[in-house]
N, C-alpha and C positions, 0 to 999 in steps of 0.2 A: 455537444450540448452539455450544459454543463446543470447537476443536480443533486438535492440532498440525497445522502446514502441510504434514510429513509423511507427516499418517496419512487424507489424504481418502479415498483407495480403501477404505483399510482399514474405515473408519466407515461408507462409504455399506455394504460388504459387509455390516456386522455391524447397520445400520438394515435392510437388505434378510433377511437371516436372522432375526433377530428380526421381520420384519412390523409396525416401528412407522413406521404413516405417516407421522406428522409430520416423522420422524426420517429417511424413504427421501426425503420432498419435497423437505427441506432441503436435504439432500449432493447429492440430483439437480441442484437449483439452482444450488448450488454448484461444482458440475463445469462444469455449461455457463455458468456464468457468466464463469468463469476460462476456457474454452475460447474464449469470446468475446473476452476482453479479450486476451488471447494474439495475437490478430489485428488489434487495434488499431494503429495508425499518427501520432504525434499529431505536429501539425506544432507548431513554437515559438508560433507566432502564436496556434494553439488554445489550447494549454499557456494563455498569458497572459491569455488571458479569464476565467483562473479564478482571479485572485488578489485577488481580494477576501475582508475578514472572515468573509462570509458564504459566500462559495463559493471554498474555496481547494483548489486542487490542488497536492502536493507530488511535485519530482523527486529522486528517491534512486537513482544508478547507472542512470539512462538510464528508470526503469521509475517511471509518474507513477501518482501515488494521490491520490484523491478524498477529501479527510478533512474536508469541509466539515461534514459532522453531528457532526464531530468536536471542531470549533474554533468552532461555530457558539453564541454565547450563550444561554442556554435558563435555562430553569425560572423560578421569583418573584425569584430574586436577580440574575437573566441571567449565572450563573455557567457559563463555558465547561470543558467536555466533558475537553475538555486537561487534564493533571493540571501541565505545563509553564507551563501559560497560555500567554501573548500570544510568548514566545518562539519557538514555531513560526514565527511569522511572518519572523522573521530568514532564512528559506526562499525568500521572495518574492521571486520574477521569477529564480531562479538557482538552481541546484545543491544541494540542503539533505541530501546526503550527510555530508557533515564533520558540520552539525550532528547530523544523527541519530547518527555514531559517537559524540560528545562526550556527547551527552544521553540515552541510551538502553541498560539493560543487563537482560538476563536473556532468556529465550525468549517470554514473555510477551506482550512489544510484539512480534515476530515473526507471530505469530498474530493480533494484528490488524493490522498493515500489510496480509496479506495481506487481508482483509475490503475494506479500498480500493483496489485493484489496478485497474486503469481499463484500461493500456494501456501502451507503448513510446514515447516520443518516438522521432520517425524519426531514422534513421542520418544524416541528408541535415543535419538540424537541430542535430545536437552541437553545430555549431564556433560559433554564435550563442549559446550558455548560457555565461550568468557563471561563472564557477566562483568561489564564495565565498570556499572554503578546501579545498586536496587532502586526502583523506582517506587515511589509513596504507593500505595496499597488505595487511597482516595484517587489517584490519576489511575491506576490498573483498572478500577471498578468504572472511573467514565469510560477510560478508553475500550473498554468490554462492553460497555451503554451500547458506545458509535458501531463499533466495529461486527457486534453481531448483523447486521446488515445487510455484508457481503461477507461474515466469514462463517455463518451458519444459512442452512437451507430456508426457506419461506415458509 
């Protein structure tokens, strides 16, 4: 199901009032999944184990997401997921904020960042992250709008 990062409560309510199951399992999942990831702690060194093709984790504003089934080549053409292509990868091993503000506009992608939300790299680990490109301070402040969401508690 697909929903604004917004309106979780709001959906699980209105899955839970209507009585459709599939719809109460989902947002249930999806509550505690995010509750869990909220609790996550990723050290750099983790972060970096996941930068390959296949399994890549992206850091945008300190909070890593898992976009491997994202970026991962698939179907008879092995065309990738990515609507960007390969330029995701320009992310790798560093800070892929900037890119995301350069590359990315509408609410859209919003709503699925959140779907990969994994966890926090630790406070302890900032000062080892490349910083590729500073990202505008006006894009940090929406992206902290959206992103509280699913990256602080309800």
């Amino acid at each position: 199901f697909a929903y604004a990062p917004a309106e979780l409560q709001e959906c699980k309510a209105a899955a839970d009032a209507l009585q459709v199951g599939a719809m109460q399992a989902f947002f249930r999942s999806e509550e505690e999944r995010l509750e869990r990831a909220r609790g996550v702690k990723l050290s750099w060194e983790e972060f970096l184990r996941h930068q390959s093709d296949s399994d890549f984790w992206l850091l945008i504003d300190g909070a890593v997401y898992d976009v491997s089934t994202f970026v991962r080549a698939s179907g008879a053409n092995g065309a990738m997921p990515h609507p960007g292509g390969v330029a995701i990868f320009q992310a790798r091993n560093g800070d892929g904020t900037h890119l995301f503000e350069t590359s990315h506009r509408g609410a859209a992608v919003y709503a699925m960042l959140q779907r990969y939300f994994v966890g926090f790299l630790r406070e302890s680990d900032h000062h080892l992250v490349p910083q590729l490109e500073k990202p505008s301070e006006e894009f940090l402040e929406h992206l902290r709008s959206v992103t509280r969401h699913w990256c602080e508690a309800p």
